[in-house]
C-alpha positions as CSV (number, residue, x, y, z in Angstrom):
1,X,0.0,0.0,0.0
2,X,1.7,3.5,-1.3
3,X,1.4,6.1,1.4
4,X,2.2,10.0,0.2
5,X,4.6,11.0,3.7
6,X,3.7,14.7,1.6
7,X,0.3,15.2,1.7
8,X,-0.2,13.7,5.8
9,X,-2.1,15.7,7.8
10,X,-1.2,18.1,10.4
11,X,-4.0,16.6,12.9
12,X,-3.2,14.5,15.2
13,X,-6.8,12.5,15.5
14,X,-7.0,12.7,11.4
15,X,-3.6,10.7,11.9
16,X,-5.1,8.2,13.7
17,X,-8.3,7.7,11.7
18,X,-6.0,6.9,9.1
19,X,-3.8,4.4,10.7
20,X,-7.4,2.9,11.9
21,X,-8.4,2.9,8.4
22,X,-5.5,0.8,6.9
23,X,-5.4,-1.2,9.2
24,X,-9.0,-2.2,8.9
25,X,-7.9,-2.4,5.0
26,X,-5.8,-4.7,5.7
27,X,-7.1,-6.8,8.1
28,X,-10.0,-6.9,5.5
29,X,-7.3,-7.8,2.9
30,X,-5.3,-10.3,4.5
31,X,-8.5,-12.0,5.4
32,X,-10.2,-12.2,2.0
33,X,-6.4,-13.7,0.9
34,X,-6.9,-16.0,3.7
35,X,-10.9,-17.1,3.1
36,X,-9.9,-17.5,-0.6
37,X,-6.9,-19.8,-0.1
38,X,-8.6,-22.0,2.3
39,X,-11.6,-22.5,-0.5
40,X,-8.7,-23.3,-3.4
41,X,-7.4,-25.9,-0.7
42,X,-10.8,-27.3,-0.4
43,X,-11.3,-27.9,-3.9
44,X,-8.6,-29.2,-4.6
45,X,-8.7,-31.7,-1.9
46,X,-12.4,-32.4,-3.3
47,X,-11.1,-33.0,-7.1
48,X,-7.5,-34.2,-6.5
49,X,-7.3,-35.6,-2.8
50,X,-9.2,-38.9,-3.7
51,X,-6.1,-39.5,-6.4
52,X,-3.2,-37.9,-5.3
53,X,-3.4,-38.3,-1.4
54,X,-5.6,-41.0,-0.6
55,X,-6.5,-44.9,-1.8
56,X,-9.6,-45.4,-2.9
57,X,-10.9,-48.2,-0.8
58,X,-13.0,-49.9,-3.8
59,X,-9.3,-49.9,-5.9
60,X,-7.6,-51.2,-3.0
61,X,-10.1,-54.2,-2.8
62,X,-9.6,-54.7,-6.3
63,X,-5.9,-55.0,-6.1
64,X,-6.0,-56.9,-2.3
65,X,-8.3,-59.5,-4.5
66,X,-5.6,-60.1,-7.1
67,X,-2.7,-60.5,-4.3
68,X,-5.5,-63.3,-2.6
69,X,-5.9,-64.9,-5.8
70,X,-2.5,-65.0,-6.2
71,X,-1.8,-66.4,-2.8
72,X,-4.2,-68.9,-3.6
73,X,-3.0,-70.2,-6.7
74,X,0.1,-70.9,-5.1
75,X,-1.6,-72.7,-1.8
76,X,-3.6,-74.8,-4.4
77,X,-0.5,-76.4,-6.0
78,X,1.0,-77.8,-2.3
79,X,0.2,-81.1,-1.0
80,X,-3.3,-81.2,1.3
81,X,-2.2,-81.3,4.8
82,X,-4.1,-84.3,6.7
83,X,-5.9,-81.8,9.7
84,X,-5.4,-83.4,13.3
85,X,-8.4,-84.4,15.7
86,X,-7.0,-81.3,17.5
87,X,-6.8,-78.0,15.2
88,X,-9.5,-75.9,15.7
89,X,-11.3,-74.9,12.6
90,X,-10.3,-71.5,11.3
91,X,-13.3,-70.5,9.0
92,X,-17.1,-69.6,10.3
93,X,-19.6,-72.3,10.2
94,X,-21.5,-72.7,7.2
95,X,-24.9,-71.5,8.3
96,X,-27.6,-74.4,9.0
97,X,-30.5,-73.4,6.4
98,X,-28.2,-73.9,3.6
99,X,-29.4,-77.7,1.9
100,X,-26.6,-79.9,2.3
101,X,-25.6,-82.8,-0.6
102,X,-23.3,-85.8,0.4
103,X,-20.9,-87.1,-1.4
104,X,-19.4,-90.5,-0.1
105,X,-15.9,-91.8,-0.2
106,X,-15.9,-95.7,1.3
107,X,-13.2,-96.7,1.3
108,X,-15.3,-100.6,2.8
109,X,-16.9,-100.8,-0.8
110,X,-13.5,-100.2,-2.7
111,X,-11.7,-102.9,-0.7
112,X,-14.5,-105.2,-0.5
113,X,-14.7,-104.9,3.2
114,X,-11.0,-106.2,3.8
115,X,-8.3,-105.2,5.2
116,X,-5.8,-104.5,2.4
117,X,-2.9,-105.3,5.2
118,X,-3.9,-108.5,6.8
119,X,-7.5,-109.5,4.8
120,X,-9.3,-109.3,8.0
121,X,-12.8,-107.6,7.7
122,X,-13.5,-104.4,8.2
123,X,-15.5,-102.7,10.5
124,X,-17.4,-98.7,11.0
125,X,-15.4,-96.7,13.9
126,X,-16.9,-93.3,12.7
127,X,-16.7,-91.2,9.7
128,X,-14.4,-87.6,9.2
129,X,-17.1,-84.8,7.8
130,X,-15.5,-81.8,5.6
131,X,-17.9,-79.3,4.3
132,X,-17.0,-76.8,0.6
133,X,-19.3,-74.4,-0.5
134,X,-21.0,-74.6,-3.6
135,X,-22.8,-72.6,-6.0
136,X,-25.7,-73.4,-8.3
137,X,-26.1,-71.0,-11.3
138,X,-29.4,-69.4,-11.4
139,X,-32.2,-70.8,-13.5
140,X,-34.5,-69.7,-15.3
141,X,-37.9,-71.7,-16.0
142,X,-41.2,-71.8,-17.6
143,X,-44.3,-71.8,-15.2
144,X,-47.0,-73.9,-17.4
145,X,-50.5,-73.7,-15.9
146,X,-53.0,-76.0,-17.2
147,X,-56.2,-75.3,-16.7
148,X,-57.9,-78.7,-17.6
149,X,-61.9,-78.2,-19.3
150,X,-64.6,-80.3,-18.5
151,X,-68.0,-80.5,-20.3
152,X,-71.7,-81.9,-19.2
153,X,-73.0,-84.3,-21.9
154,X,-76.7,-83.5,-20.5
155,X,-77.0,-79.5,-21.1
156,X,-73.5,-78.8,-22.7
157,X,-72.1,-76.4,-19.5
158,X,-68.3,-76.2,-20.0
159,X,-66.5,-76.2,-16.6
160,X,-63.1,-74.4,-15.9
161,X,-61.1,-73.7,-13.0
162,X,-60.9,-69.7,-13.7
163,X,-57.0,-68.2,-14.7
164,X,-55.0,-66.7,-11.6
165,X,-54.3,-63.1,-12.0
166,X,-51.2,-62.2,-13.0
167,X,-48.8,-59.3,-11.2
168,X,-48.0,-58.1,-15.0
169,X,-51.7,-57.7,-17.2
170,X,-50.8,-60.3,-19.9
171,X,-47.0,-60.2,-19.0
172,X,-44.7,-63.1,-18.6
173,X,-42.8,-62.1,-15.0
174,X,-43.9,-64.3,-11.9
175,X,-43.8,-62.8,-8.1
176,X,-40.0,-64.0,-8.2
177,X,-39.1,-62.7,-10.9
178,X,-40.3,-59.2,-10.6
179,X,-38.4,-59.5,-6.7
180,X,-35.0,-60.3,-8.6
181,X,-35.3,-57.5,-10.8
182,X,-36.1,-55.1,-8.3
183,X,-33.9,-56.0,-5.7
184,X,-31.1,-56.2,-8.8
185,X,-31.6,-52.7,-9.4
186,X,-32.5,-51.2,-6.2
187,X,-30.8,-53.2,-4.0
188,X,-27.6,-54.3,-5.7
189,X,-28.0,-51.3,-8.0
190,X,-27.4,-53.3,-11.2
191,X,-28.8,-51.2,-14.2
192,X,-31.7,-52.6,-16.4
193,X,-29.5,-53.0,-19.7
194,X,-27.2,-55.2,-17.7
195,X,-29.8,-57.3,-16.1
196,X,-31.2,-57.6,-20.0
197,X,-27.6,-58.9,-20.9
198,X,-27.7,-61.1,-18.4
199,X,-30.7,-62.7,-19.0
200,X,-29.7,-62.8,-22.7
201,X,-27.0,-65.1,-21.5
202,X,-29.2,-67.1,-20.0
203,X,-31.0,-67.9,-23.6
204,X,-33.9,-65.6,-23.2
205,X,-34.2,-62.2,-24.7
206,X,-36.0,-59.8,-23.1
207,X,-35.6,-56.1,-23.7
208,X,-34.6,-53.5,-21.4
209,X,-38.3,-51.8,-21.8
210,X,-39.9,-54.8,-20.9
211,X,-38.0,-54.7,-17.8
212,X,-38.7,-51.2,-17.0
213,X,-42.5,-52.2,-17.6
214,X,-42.7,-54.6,-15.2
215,X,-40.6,-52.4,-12.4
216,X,-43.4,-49.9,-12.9
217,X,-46.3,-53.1,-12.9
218,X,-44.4,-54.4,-9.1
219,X,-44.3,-50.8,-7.8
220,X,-48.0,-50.6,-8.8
221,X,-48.7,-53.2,-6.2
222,X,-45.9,-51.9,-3.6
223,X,-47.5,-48.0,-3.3
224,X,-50.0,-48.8,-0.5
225,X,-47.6,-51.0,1.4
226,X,-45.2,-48.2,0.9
227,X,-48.0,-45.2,2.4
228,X,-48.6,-47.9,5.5
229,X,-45.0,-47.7,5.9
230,X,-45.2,-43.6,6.0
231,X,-47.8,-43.9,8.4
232,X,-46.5,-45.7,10.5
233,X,-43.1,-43.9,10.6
234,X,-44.5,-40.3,11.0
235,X,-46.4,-41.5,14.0
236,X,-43.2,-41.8,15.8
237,X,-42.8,-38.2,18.1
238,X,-38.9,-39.1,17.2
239,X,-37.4,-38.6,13.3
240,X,-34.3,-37.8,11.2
241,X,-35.1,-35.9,8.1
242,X,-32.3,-34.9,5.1
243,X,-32.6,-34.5,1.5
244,X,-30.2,-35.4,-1.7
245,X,-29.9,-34.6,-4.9
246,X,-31.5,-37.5,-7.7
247,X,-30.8,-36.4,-11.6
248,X,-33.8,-37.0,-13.7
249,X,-33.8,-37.1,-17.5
250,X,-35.5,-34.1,-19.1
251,X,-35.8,-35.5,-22.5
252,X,-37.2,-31.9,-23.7
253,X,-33.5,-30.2,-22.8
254,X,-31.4,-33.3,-23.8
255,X,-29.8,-33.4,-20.3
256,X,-30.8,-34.2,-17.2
257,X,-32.4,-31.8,-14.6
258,X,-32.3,-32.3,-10.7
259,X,-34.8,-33.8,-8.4
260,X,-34.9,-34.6,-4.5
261,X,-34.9,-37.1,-2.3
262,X,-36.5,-36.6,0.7
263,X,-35.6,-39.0,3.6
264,X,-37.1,-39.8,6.5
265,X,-35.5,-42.3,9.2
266,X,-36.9,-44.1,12.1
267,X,-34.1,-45.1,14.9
268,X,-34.6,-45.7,18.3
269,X,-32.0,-48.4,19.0
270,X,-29.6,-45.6,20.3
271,X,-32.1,-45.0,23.8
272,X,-33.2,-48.3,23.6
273,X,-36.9,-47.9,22.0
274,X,-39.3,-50.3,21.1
275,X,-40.1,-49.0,17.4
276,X,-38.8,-50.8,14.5
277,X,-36.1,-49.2,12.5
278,X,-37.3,-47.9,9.5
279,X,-36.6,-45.3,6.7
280,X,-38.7,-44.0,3.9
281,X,-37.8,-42.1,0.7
282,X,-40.4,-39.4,-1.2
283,X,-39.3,-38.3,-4.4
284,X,-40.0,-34.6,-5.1
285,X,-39.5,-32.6,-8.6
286,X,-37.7,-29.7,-6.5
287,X,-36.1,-28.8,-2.9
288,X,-38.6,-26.5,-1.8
289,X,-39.4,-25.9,1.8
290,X,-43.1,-27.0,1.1
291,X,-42.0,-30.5,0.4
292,X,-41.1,-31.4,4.0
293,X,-43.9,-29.9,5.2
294,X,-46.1,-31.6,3.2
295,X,-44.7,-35.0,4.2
296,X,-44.9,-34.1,7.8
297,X,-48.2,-32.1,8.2
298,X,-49.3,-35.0,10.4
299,X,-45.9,-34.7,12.2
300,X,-45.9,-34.3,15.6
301,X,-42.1,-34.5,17.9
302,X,-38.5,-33.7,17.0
303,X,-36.8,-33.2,14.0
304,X,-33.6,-34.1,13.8
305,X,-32.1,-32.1,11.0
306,X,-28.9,-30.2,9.0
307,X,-28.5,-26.9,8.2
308,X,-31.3,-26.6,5.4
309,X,-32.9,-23.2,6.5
310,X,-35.9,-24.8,5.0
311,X,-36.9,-26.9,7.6
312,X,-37.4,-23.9,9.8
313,X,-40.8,-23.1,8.7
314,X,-41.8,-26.6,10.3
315,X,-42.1,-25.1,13.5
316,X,-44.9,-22.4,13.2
317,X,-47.7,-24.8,14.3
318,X,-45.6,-25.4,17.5
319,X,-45.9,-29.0,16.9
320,X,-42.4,-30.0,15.7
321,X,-39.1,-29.3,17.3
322,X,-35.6,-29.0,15.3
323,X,-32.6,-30.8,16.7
324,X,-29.3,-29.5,15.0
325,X,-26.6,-31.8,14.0
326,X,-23.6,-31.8,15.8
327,X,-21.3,-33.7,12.9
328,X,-22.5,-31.2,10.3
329,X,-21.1,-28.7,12.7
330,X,-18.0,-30.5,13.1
331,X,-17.7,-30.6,9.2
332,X,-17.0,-27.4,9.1
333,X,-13.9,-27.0,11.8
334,X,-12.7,-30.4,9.8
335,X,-12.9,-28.7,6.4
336,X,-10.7,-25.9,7.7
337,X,-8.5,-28.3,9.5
338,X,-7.7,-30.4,6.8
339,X,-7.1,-27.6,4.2
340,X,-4.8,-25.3,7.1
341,X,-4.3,-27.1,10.3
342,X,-5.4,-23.8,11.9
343,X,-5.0,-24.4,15.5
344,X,-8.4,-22.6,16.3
345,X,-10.1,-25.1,14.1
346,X,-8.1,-28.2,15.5
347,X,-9.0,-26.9,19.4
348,X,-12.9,-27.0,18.3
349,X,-12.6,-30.3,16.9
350,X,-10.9,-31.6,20.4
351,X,-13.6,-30.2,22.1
352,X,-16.5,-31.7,20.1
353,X,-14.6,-35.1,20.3
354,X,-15.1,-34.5,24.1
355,X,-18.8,-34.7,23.8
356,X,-18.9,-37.6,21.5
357,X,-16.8,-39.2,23.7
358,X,-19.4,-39.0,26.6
359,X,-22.1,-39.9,24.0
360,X,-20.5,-43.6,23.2
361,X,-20.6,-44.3,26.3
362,X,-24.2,-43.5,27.1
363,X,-25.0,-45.1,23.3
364,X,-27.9,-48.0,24.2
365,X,-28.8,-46.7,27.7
366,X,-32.1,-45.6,28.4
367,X,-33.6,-42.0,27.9
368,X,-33.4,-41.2,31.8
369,X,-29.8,-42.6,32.1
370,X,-28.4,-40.5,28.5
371,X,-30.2,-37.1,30.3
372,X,-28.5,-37.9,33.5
373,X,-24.9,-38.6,32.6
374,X,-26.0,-35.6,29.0
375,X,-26.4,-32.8,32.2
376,X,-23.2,-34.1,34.3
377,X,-20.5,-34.3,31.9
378,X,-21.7,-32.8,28.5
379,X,-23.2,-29.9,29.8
380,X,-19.9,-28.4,31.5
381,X,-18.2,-29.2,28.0
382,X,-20.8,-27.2,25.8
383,X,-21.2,-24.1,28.3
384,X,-17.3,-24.2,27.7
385,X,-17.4,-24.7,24.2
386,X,-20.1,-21.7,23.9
387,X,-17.7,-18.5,26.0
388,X,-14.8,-20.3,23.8
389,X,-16.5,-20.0,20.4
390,X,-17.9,-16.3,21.4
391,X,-14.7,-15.5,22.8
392,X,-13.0,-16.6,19.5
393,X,-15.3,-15.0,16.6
394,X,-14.4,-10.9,17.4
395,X,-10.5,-12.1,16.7
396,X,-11.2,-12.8,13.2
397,X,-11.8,-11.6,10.2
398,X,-15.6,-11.3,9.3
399,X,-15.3,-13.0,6.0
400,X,-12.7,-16.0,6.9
401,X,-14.1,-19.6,6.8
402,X,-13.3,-20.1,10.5
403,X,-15.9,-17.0,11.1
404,X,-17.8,-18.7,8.8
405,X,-18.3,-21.8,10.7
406,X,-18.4,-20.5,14.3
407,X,-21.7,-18.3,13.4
408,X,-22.8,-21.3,11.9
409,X,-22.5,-23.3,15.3
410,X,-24.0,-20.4,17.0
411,X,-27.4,-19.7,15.1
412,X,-28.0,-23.7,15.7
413,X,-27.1,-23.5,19.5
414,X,-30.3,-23.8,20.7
415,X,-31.2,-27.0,18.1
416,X,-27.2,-28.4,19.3
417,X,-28.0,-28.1,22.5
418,X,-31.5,-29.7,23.1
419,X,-30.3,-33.3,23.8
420,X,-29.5,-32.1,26.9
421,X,-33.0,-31.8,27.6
422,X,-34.1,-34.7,26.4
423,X,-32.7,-38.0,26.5
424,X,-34.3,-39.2,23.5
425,X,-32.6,-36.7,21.2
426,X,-29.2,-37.7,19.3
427,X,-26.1,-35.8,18.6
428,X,-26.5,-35.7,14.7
429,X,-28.2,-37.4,12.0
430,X,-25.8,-40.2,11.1
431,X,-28.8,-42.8,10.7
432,X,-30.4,-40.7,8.0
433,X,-27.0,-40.0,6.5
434,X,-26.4,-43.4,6.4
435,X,-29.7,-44.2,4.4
436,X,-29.0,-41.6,1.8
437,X,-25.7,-43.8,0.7
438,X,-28.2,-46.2,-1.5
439,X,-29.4,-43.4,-3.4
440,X,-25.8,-42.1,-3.5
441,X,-24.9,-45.6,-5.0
442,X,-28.2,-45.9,-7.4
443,X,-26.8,-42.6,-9.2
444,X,-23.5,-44.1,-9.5
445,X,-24.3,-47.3,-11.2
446,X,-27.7,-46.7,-13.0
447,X,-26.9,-42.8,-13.2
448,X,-30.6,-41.0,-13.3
449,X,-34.3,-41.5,-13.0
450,X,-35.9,-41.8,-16.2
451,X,-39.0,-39.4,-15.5
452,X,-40.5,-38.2,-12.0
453,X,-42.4,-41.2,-12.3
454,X,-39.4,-43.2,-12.2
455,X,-37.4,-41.5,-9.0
456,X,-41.1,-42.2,-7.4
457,X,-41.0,-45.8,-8.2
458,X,-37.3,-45.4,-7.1
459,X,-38.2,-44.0,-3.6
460,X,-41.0,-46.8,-3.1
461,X,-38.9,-50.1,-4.1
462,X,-35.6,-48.4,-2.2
463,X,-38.0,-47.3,1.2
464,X,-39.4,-50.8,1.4
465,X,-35.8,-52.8,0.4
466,X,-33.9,-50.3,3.3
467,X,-36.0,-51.0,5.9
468,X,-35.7,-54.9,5.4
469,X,-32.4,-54.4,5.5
470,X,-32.1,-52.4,9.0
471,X,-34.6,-55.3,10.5
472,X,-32.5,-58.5,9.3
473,X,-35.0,-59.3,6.5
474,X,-33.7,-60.6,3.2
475,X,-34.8,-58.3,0.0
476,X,-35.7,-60.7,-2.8
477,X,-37.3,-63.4,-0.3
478,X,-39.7,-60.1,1.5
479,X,-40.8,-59.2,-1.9
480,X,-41.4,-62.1,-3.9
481,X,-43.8,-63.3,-1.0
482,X,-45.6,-59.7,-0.7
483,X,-45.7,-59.5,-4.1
484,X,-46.9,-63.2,-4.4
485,X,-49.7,-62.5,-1.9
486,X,-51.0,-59.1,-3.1
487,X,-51.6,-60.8,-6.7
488,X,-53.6,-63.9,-4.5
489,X,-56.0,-61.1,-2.9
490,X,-54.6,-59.8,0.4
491,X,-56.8,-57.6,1.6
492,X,-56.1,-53.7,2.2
493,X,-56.7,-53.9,6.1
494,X,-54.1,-56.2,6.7
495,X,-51.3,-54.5,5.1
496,X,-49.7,-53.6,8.8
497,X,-48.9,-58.0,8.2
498,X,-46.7,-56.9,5.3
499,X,-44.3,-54.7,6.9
500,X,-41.2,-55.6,6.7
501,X,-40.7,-55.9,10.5
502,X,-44.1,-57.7,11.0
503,X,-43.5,-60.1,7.9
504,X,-43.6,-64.1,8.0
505,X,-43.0,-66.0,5.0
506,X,-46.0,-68.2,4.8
507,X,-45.0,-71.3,2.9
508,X,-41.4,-71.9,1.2
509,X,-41.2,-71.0,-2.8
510,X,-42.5,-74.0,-4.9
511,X,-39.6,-75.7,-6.5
């Protein structure tokens, strides 16, 4: 900065205005410098740091796979060892439901029953039982139902057993079949065209259309279950909400445009609740604010959200409460730590690890006990936390990202802070995080909805196949029976039999 020692003035107080000036000028400067370098760090750790720094885990499996299968080529050409009575078996179990199939090496038959040393007969002491696993290639098959017609000589009548209704009008795809390509797509996230390849291998042809026909024919049957699944979550007076991103094709515009998911999660396991875990997805066309409180206008309890400022408006009836996530706020110190190693941002994360800390220990405990040990321990850390983080922001510069994320602590304090009025409340919303990663994963592999109609179909399939998977149910097996008994008639007011933690299997699949 050029300063003219000529024209000063003669003033003492205009002197000091203009030393108060420049140096407000340059703490201005110097902090812009400092807010724009930390944001060039940040993207380039976002676009680079997954290639130049780090491993991806997926490429490191790949290549640990090829060292195994190495390894094991190697193993493979050495004698068997002969095991001893004594070694204890170093692999798990096979589990019990899988069908076993003997194969018998006698050595009595082969010998005649004689001893091949002395010619004396032979008799049983036992047997020495091995298991391998096998696998047995899927299979395709042809369903033929006859439907055999009888006639009366006397009057002519022609009796017939009626046909069974299909899930697909007129189409070829059985109960199974529909569940394996659902649960192949949603599930396992394997695009339609592959699954058509697949099947192509197979010897029969069927087109990627058809397949998308009979996902929208299976989610026809699946909406209702899906809205008793809704209903049953937004009763709870406990929920996590987020929302992410889902690319849509826009056929109009020859690209894609971007649609929502909306996520709702059900998790009581943490305070030890009764309520099954659950999570449901809505797909919406847009992330306005009225989306969420459409879904929840029959919401009543807390909300355990991020920073969307839309979520707000959900509390002007009075009838929901906001909890704040503490890992968002973290996020933000990490960001800065990671780019700078600033020591102001490394002392906040120290202290929020403090509170976690506490938190795992209380993790399973019941509401009463999380409350009690919440106001003994985590209380003095956050009234700590709160002087130090006021204490902090007049230091810097208004525009710097450290700024940045101290206000955004502080205009959440009173959403961080409730769980230590209620031991029901978590510190963040990692179980809803965790149940956008399937979405995260659909756009990867099968990239975009086709049409709105297909990120609803996408939501329904994905709400029912998540929530089988956080209560131990297997995917293909829960849908091929709901589906199978939906087609056979079962009625609308038993649905609440259908949910996923509520479901029995009524009879094993005909073979």
């Amino acid at each position: 900065m050029q300063l003219d020692l000529a024209n000063l003035p003669s003033d003492t107080e205009q002197l000091h205005r203009l030393v108060r000036d420049m140096a407000h000028k340059l703490e201005h400067r110097d902090g812009e410098i400092e807010r724009l370098r930390l944001i060039v760090k940040q993207l380039q750790r976002n676009q680079f740091g997954r290639r130049s720094e780090q491993l991806d885990p997926d490429q490191l499996a790949l290549g640990l796979e090829d060292i195994e299968a190495d390894i094991s080529e190697v193993e493979a050409r050495q004698p068997t060892p002969i095991p001893t009575s004594d070694e204890r078996p170093k692999r798990k179990v096979l589990p019990d439901h899988l069908p076993r199939h003997d194969i018998v090496l006698d050595a009595h038959g082969a010998s005649d029953g004689c001893c091949s040393g002395c010619g004396g007969a032979l008799h049983s002491i036992g047997e020495s039982v091995s298991e391998m696993l096998d696998y047995v290639p899927a299979e395709l098959r042809v369903i033929r139902i006859r439907r055999p017609k009888y006639a009366c000589r006397t009057c002519g009548t022609v009796v017939q057993t009626p046909a069974q209704e299909r899930p697909i009008a007129g189409g070829l795809a059985t109960p199974a079949l529909l569940a394996q390509v659902l649960v192949a797509k949603y599930c396992d996230h394997l695009p339609l065209y592959r699954q058509s390849q697949i099947f192509a291998r197979h010897g029969v042809e069927l087109a990627r259309s058809t397949l998308a026909g009979w996902v929208g024919g299976a989610c026809w049957w699946l909406k209702a279950l899906h809205q008793k699944l809704c209903d049953s979550v937004f009763a709870s007076p406990y929920l996590f909400a987020d929302d992410t991103p889902i690319p849509v094709l826009d056929p109009g515009r020859g690209r894609t445009k971007t649609g929502r998911f909306w996520v709702y999660a059900r998790e009581e396991r943490p305070w030890g609740g009764q309520a099954p875990s659950a999570v449901i997805y809505h797909f919406a066309p847009d992330r306005k604010a009225e989306r969420p409180k459409t879904h929840l206008v029959d919401f009543k309890g807390v909300l355990h959200v991020d920073g969307y400022a839309g979520f707000e408006q959900l509390t002007t009836k009075g009838n929901i409460t906001l909890a704040a996530c503490w890992a968002h706020t973290r996020r933000k110190f990490y960001d800065i730590a990671e780019a700078d190693k600033a020591p102001l941002a490394l002392e906040a994360l120290r202290r929020i690890a403090e509170i976690y800390a506490i938190e795992a220990q209380v993790r399973g405990q019941s509401p009463a006990h999380r409350l009690i040990t919440r106001r003994a321990h985590s209380k003095p850390l956050i009234e700590r936390l709160h002087q130090w983080l006021n204490n902090q922001l007049p230091r810097l510069g208004g525009r710097s990202k450290l700024a940045e994320a101290i206000r955004y602590a502080l205009s959440r304090w009173d959403g961080l802070t409730r769980f230590l009025d209620d031991g029901h409340i978590d510190l963040d919303t990692n179980p809803v995080e965790r149940a956008i990663r399937p979405a995260a994963l659909g756009r990867k592999n099968h990239l975009f909805a086709g049409s709105d109609g297909g990120g609803e179909r996408w939501a329904v399939v994905c709400s029912l196949i998540e929530t089988c998977k956080l209560n131990g149910v297997e995917p293909f097996a829960y849908l091929r029976d709901i589906l199978t008994r939906m087609v056979e008639g079962h009625t609308v007011n038993r649905l609440d039999e259908l949910l996923p933690w509520n479901w029995k299997p009524e009879s094993a699949p005909a073979n």
